[in-house]
Predicted model as a PDB file, atoms N, CA, C, CB and O in Angstrom, pLDDT in the B-factor column:
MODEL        1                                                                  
ATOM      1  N   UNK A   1      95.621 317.603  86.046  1.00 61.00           N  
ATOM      2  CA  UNK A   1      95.499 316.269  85.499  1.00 61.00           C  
ATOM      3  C   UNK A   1      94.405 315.537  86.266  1.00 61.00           C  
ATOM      4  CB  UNK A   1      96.851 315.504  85.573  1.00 61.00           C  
ATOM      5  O   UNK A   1      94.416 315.335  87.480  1.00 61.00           O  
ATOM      6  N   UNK A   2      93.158 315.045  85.131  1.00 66.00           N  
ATOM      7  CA  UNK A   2      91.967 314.622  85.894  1.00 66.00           C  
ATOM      8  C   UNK A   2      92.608 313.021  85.708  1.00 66.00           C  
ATOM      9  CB  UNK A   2      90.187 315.091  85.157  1.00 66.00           C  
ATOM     10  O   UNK A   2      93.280 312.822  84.696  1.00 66.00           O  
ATOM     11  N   UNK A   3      92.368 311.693  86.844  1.00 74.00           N  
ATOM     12  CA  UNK A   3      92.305 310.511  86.375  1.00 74.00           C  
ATOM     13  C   UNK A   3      91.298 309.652  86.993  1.00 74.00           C  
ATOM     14  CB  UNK A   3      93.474 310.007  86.438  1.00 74.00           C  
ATOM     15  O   UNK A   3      90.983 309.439  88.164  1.00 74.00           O  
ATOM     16  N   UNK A   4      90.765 309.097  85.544  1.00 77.00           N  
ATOM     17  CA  UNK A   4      89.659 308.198  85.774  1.00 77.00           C  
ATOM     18  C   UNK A   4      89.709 306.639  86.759  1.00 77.00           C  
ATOM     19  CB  UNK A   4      89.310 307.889  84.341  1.00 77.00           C  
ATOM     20  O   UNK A   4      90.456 305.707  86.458  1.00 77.00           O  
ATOM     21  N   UNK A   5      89.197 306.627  87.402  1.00 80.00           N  
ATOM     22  CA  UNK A   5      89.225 305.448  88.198  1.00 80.00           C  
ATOM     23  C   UNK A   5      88.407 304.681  87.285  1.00 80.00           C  
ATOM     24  CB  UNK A   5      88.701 305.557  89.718  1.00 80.00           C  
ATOM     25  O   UNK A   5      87.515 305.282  86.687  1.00 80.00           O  
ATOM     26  N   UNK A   6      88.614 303.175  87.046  1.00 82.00           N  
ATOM     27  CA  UNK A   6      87.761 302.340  86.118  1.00 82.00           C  
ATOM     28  C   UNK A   6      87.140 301.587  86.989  1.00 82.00           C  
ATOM     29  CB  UNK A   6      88.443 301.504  85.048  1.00 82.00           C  
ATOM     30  O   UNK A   6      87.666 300.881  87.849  1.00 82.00           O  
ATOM     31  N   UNK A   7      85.387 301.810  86.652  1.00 82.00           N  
ATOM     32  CA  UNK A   7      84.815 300.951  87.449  1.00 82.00           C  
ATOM     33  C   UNK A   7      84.809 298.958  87.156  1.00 82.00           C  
ATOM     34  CB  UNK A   7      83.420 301.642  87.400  1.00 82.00           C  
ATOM     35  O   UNK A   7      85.395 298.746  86.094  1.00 82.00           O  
ATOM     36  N   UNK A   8      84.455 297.993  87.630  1.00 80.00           N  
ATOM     37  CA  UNK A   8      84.910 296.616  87.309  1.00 80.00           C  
ATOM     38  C   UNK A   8      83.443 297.169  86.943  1.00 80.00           C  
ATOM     39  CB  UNK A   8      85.565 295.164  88.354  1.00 80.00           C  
ATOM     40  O   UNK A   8      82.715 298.041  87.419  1.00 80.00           O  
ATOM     41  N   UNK A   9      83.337 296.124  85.722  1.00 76.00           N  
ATOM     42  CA  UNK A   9      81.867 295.475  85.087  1.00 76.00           C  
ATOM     43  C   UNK A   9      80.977 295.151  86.078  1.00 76.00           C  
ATOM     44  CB  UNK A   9      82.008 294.103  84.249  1.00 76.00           C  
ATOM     45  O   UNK A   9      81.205 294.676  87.191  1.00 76.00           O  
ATOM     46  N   UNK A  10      79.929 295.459  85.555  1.00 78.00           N  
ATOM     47  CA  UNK A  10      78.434 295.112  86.470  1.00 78.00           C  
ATOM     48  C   UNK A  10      78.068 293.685  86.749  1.00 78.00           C  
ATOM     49  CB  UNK A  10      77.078 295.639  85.672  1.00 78.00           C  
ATOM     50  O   UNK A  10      77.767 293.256  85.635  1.00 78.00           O  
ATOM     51  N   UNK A  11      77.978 293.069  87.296  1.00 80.00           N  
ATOM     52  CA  UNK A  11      77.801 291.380  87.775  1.00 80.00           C  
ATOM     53  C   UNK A  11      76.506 291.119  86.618  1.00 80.00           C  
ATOM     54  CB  UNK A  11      77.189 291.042  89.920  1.00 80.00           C  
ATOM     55  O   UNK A  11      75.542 291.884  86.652  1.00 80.00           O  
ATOM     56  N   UNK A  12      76.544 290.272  85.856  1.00 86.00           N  
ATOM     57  CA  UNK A  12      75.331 289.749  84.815  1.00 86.00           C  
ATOM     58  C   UNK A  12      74.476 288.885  85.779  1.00 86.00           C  
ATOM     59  CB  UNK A  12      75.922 288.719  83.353  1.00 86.00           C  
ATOM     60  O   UNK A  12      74.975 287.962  86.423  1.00 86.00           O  
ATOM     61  N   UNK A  13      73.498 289.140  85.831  1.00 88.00           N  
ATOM     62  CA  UNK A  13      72.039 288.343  86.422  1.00 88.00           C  
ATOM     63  C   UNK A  13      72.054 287.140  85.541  1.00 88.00           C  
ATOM     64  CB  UNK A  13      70.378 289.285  86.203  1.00 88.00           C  
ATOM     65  O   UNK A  13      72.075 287.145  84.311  1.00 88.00           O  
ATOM     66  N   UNK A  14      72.040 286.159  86.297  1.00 94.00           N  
ATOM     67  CA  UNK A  14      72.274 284.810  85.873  1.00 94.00           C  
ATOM     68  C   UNK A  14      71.279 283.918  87.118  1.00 94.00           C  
ATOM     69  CB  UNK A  14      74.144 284.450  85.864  1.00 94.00           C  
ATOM     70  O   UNK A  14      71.332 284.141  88.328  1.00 94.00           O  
ATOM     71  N   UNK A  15      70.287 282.753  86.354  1.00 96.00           N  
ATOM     72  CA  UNK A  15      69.414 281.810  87.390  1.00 96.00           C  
ATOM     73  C   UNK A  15      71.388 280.287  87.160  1.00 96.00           C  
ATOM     74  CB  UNK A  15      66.805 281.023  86.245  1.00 96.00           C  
ATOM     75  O   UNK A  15      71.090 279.181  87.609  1.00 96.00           O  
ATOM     76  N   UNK A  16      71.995 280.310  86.937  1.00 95.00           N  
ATOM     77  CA  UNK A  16      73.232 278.843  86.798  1.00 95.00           C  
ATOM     78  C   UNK A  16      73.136 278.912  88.814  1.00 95.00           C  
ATOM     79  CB  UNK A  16      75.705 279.418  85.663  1.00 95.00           C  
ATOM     80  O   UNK A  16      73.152 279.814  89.652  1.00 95.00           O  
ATOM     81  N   UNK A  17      73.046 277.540  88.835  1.00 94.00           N  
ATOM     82  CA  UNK A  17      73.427 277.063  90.063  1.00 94.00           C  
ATOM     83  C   UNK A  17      74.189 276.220  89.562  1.00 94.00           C  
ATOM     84  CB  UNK A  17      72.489 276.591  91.005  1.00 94.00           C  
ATOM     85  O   UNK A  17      74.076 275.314  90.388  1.00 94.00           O  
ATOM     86  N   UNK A  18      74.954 275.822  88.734  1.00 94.00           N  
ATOM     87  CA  UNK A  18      76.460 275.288  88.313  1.00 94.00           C  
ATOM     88  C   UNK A  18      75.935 273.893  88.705  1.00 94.00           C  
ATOM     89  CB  UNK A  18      78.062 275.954  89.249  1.00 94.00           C  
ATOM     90  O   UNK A  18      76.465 273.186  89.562  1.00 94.00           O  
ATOM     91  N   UNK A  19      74.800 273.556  87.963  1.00 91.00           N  
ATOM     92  CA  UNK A  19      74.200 272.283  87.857  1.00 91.00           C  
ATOM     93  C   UNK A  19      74.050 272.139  86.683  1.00 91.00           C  
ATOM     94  CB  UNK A  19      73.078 272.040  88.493  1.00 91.00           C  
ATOM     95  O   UNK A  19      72.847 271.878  86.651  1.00 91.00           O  
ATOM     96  N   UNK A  20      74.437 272.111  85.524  1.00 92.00           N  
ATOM     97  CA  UNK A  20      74.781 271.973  84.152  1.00 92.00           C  
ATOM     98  C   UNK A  20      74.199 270.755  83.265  1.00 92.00           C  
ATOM     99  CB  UNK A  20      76.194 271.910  84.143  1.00 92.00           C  
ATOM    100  O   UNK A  20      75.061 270.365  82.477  1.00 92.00           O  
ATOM    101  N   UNK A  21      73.260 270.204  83.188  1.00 94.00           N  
ATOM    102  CA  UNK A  21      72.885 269.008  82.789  1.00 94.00           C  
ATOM    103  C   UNK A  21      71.490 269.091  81.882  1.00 94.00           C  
ATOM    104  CB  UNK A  21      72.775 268.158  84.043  1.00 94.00           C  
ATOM    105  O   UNK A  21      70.395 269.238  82.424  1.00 94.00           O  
ATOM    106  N   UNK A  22      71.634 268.994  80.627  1.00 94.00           N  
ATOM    107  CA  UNK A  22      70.567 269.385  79.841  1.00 94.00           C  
ATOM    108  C   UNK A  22      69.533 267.848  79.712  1.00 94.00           C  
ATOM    109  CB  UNK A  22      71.254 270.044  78.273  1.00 94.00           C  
ATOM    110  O   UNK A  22      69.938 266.721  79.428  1.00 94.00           O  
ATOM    111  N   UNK A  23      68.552 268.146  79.930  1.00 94.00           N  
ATOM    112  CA  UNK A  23      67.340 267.133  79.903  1.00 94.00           C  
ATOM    113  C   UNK A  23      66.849 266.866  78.529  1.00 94.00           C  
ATOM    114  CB  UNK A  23      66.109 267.664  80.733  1.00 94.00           C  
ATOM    115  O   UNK A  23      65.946 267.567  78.073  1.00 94.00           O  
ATOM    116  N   UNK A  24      67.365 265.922  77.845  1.00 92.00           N  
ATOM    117  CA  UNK A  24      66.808 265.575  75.994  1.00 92.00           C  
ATOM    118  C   UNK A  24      65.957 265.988  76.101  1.00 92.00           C  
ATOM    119  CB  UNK A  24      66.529 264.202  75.190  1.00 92.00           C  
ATOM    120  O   UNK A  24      65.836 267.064  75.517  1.00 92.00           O  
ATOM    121  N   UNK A  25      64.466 265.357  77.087  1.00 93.00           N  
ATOM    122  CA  UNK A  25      63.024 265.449  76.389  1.00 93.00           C  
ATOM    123  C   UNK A  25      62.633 266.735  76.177  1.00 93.00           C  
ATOM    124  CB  UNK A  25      61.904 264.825  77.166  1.00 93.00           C  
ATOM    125  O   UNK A  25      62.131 267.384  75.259  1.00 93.00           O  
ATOM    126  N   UNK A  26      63.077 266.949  77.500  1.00 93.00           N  
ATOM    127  CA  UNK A  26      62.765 269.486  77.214  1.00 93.00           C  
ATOM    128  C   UNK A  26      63.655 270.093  76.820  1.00 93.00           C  
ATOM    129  CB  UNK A  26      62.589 270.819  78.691  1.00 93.00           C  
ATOM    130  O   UNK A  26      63.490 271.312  76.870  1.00 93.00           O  
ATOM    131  N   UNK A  27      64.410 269.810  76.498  1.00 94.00           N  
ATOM    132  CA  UNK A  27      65.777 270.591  76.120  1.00 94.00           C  
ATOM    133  C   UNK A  27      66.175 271.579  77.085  1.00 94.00           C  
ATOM    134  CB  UNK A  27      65.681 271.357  74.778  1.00 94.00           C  
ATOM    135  O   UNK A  27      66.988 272.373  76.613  1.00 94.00           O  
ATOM    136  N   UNK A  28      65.812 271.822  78.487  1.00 96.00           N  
ATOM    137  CA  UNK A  28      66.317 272.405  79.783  1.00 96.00           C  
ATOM    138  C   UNK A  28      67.085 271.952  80.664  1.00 96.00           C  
ATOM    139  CB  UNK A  28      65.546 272.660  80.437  1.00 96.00           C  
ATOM    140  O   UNK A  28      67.091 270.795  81.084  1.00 96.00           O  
ATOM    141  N   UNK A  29      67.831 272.900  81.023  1.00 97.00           N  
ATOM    142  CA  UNK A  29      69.051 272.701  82.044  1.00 97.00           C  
ATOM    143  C   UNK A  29      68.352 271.941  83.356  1.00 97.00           C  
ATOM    144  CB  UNK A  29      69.822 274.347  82.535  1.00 97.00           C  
ATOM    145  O   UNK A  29      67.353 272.572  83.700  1.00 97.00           O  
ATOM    146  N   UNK A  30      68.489 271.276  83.827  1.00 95.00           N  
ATOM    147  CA  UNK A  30      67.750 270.748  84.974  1.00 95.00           C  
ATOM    148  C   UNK A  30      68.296 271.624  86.312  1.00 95.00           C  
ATOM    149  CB  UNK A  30      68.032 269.033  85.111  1.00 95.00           C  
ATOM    150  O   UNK A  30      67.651 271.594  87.360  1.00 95.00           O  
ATOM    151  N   UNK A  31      69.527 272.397  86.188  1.00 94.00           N  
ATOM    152  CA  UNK A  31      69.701 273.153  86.988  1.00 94.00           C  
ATOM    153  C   UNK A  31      69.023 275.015  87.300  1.00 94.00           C  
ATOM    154  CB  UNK A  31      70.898 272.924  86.786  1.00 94.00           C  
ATOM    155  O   UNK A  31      68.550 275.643  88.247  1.00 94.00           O  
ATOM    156  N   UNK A  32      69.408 275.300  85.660  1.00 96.00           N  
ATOM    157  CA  UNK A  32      68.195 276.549  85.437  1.00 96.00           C  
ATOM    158  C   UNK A  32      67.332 276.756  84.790  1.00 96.00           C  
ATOM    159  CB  UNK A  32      68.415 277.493  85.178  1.00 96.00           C  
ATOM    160  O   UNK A  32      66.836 277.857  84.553  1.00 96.00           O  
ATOM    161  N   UNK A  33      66.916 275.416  84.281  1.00 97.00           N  
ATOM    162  CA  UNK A  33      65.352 275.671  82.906  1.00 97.00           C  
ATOM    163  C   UNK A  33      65.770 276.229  81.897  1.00 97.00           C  
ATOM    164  CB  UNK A  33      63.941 276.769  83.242  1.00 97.00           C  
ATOM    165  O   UNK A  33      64.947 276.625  81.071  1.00 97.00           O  
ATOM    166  N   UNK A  34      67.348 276.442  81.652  1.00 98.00           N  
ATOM    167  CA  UNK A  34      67.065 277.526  80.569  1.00 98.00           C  
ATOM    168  C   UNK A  34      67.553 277.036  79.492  1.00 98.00           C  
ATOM    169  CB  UNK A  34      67.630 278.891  80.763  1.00 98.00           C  
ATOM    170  O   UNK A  34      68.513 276.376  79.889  1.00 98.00           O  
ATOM    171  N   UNK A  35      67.486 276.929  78.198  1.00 97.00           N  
ATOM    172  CA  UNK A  35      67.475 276.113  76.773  1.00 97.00           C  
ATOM    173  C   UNK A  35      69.188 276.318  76.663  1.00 97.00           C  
ATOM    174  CB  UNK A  35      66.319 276.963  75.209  1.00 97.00           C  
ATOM    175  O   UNK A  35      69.883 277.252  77.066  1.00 97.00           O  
ATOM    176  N   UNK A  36      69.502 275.276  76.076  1.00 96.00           N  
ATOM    177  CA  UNK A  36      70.896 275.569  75.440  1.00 96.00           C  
ATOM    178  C   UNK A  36      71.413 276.979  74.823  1.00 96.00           C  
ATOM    179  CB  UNK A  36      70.992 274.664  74.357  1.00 96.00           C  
ATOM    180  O   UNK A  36      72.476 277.503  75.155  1.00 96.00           O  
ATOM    181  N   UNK A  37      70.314 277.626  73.679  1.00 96.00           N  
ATOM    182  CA  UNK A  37      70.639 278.918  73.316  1.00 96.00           C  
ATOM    183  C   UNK A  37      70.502 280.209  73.556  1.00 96.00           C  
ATOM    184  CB  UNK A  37      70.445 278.971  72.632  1.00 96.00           C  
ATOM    185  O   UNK A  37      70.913 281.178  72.918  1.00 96.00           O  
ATOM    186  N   UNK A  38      69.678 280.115  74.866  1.00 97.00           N  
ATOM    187  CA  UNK A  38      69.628 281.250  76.004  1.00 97.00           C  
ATOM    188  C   UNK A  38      70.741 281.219  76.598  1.00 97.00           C  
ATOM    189  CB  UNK A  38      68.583 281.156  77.065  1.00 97.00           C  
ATOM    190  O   UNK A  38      71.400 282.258  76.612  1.00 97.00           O  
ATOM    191  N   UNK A  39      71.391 279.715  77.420  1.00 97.00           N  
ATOM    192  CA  UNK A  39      72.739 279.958  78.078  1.00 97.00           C  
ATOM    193  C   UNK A  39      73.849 280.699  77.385  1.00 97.00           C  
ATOM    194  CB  UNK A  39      73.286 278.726  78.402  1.00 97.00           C  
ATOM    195  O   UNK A  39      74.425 281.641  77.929  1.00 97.00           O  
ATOM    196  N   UNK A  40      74.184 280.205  76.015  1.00 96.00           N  
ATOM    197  CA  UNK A  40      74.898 280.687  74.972  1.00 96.00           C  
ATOM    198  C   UNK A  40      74.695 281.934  74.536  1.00 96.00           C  
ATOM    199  CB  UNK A  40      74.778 279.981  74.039  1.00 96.00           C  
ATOM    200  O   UNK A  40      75.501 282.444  73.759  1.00 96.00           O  
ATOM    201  N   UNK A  41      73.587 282.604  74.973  1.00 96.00           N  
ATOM    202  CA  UNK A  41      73.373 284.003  74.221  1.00 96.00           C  
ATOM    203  C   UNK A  41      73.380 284.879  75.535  1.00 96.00           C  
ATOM    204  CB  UNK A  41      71.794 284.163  73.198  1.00 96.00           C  
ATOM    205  O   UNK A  41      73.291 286.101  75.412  1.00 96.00           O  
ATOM    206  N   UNK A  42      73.481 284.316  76.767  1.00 96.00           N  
ATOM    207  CA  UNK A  42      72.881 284.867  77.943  1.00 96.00           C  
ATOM    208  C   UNK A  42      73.477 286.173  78.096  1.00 96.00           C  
ATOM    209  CB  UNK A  42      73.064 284.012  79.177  1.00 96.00           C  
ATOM    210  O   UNK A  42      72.925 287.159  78.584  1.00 96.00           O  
ATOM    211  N   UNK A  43      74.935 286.078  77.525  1.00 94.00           N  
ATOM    212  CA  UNK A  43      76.188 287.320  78.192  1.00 94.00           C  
ATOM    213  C   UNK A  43      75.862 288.627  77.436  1.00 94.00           C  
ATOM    214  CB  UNK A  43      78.132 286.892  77.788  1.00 94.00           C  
ATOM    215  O   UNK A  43      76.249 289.783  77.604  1.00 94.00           O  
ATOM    216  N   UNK A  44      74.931 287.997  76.453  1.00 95.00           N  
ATOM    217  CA  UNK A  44      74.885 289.497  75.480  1.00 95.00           C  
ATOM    218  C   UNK A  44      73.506 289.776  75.208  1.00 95.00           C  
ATOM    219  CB  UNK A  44      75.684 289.424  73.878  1.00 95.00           C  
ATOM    220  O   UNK A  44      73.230 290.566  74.305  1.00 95.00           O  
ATOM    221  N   UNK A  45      72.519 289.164  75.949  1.00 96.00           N  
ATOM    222  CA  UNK A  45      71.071 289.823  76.284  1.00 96.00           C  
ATOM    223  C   UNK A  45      71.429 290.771  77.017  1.00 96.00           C  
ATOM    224  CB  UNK A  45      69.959 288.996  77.016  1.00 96.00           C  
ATOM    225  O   UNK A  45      72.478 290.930  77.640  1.00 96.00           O  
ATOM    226  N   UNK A  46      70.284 291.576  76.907  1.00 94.00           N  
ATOM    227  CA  UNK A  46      70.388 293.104  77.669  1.00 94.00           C  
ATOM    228  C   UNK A  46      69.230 293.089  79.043  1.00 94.00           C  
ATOM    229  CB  UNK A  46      69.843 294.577  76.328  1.00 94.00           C  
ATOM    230  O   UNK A  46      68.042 293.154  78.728  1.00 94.00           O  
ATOM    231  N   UNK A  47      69.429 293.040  79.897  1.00 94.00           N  
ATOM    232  CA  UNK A  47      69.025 293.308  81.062  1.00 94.00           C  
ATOM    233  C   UNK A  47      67.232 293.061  80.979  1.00 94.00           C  
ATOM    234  CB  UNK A  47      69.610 294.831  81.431  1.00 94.00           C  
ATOM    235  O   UNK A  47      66.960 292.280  81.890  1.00 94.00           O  
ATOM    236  N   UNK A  48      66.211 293.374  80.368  1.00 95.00           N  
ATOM    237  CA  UNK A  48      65.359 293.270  80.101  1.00 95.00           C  
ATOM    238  C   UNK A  48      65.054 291.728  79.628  1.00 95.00           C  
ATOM    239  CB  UNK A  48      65.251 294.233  79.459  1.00 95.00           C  
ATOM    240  O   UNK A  48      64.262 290.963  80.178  1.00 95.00           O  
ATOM    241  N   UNK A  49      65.929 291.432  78.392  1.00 96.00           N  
ATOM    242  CA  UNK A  49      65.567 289.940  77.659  1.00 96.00           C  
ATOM    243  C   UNK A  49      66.010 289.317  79.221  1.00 96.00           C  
ATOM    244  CB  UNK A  49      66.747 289.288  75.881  1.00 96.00           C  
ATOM    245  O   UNK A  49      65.032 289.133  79.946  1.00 96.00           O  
ATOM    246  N   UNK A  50      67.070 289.042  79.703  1.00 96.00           N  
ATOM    247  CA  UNK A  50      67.539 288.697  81.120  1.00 96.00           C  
ATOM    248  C   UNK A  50      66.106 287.857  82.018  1.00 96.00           C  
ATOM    249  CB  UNK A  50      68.067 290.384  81.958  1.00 96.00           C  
ATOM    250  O   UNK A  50      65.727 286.731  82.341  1.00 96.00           O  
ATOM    251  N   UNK A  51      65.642 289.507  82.128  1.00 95.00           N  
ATOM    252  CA  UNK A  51      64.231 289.170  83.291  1.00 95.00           C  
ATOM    253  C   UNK A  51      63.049 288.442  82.254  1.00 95.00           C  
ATOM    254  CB  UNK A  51      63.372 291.026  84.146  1.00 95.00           C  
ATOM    255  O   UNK A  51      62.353 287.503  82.639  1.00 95.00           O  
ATOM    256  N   UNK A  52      62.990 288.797  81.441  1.00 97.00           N  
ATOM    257  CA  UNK A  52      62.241 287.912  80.883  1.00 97.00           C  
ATOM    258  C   UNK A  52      62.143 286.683  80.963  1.00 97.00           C  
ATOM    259  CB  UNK A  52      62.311 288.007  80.038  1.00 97.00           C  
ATOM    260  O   UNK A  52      61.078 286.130  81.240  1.00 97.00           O  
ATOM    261  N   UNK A  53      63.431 285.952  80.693  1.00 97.00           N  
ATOM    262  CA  UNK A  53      63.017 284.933  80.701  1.00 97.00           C  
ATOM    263  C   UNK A  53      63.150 284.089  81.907  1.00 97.00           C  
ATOM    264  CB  UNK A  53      63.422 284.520  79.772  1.00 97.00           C  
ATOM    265  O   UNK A  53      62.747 282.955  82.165  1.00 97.00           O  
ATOM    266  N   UNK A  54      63.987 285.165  82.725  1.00 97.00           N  
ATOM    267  CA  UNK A  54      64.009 284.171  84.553  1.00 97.00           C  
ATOM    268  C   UNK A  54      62.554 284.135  84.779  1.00 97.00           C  
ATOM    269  CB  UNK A  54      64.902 285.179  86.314  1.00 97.00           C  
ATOM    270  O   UNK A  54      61.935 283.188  85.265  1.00 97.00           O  
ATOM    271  N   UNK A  55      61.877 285.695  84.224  1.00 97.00           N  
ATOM    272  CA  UNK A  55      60.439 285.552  85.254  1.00 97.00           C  
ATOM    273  C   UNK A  55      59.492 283.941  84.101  1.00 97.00           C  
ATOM    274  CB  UNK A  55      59.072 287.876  85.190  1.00 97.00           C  
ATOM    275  O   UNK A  55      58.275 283.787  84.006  1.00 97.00           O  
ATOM    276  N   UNK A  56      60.483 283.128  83.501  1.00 96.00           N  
ATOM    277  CA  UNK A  56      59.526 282.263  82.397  1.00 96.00           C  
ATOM    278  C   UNK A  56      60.295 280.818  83.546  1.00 96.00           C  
ATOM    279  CB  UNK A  56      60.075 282.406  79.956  1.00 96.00           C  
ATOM    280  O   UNK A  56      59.952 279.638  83.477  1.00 96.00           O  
ATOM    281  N   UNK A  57      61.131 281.272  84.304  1.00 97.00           N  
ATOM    282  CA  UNK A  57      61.954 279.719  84.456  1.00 97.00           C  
ATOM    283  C   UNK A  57      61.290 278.595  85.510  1.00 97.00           C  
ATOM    284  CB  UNK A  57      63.633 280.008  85.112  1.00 97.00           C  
ATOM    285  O   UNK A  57      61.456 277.383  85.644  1.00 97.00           O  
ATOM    286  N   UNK A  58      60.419 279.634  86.222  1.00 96.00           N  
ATOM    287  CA  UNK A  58      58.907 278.617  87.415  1.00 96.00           C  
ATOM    288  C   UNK A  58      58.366 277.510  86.473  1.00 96.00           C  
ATOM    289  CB  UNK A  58      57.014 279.844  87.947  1.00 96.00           C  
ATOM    290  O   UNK A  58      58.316 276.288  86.610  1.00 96.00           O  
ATOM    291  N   UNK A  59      58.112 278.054  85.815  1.00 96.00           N  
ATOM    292  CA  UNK A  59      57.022 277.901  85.047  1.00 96.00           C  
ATOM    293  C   UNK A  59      57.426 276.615  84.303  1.00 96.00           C  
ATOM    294  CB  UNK A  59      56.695 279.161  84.160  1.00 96.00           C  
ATOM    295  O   UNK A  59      56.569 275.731  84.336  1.00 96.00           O  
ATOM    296  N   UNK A  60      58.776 276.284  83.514  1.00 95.00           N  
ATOM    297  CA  UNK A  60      59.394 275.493  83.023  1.00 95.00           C  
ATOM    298  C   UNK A  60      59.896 274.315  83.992  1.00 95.00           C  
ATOM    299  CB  UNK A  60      60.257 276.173  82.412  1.00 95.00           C  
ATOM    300  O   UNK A  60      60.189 273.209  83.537  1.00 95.00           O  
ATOM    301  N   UNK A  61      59.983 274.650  85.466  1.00 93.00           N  
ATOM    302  CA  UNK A  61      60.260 273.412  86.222  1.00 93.00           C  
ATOM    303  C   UNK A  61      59.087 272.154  85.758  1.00 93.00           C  
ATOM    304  CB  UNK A  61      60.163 273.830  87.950  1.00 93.00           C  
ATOM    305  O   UNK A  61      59.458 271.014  86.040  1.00 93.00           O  
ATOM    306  N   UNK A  62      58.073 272.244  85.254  1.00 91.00           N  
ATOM    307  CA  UNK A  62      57.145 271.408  84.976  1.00 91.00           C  
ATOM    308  C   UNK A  62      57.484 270.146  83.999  1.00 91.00           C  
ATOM    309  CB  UNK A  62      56.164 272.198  84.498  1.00 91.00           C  
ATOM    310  O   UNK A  62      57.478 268.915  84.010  1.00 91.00           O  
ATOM    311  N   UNK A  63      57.734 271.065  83.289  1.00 93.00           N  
ATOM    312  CA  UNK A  63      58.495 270.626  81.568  1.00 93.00           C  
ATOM    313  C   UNK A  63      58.907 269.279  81.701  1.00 93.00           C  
ATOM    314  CB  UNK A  63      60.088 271.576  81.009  1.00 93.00           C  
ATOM    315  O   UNK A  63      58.676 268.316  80.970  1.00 93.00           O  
ATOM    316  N   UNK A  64      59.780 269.397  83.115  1.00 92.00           N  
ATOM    317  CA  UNK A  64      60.722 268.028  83.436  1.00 92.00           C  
ATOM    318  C   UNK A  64      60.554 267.038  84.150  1.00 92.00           C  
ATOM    319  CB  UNK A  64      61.733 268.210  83.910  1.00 92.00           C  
ATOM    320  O   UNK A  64      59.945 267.048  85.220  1.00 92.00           O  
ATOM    321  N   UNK A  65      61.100 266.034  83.607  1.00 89.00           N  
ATOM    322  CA  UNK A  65      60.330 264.635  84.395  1.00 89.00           C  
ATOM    323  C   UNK A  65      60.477 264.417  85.838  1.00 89.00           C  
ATOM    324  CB  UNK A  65      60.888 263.243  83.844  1.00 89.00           C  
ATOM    325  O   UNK A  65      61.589 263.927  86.035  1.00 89.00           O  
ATOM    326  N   UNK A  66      59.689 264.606  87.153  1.00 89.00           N  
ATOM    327  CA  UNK A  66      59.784 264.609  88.171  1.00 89.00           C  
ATOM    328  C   UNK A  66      60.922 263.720  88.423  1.00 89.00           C  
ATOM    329  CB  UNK A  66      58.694 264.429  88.664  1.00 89.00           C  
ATOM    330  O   UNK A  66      61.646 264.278  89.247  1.00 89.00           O  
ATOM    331  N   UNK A  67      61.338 262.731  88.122  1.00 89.00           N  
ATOM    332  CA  UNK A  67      62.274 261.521  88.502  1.00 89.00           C  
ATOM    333  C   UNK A  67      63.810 262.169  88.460  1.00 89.00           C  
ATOM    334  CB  UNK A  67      62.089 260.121  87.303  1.00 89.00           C  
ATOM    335  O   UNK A  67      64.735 261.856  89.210  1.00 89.00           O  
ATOM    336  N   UNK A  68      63.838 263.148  87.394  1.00 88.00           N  
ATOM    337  CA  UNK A  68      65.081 263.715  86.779  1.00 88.00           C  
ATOM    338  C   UNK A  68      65.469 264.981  87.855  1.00 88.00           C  
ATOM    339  CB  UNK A  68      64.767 264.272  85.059  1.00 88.00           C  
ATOM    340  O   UNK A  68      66.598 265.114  88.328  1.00 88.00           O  
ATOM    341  N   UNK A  69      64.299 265.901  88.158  1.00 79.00           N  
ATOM    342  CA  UNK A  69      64.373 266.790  89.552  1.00 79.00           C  
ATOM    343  C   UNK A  69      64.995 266.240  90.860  1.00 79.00           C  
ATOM    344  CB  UNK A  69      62.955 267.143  89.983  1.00 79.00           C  
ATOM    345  O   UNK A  69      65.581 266.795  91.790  1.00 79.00           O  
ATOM    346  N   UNK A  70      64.669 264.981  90.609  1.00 71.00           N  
ATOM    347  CA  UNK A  70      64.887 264.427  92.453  1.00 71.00           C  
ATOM    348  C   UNK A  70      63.897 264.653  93.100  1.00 71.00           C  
ATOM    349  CB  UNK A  70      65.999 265.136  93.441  1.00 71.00           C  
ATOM    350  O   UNK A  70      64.143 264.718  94.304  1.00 71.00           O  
ATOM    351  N   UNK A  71      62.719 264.828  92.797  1.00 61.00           N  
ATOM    352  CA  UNK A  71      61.235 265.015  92.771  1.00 61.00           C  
ATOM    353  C   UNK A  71      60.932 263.336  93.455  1.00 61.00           C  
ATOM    354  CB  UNK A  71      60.506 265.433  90.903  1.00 61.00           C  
ATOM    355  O   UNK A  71      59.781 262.947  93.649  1.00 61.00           O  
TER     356      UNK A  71                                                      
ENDMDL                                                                          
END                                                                             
């Protein structure tokens, strides 16, 4: 009798610093840049879409109104 040990799920790559606050003018999280329907779709992108768009989230700190950063 062979028995399988079950491994726990792989940890999902996630930019959430559990700063949750979407910015009207850009429509970005002020905590991770990332649009309302990326967060919502995030669990079921595949590892690739994932890095994609973290390696896009620098880039989007701009987007937002310095005042709103704490800038």
């Amino acid at each position: 009798m062979s028995l399988t040990v079950a491994q726990p799920p792989r940890p999902i790559a996630t930019p959430c610093i559990k700063v949750c606050v979407v910015d009207g003018a850009s429509s970005l999280c002020l905590g991770c840049y990332r649009t309302l329907a990326e967060i919502a779709e995030w669990s079921r992108l595949d590892d690739r879409q994932r890095a994609d768009i973290i390696a896009e989230l620098p880039a989007r700190r701009d987007r937002i109104d310095p005042a709103l950063r704490g800038a």
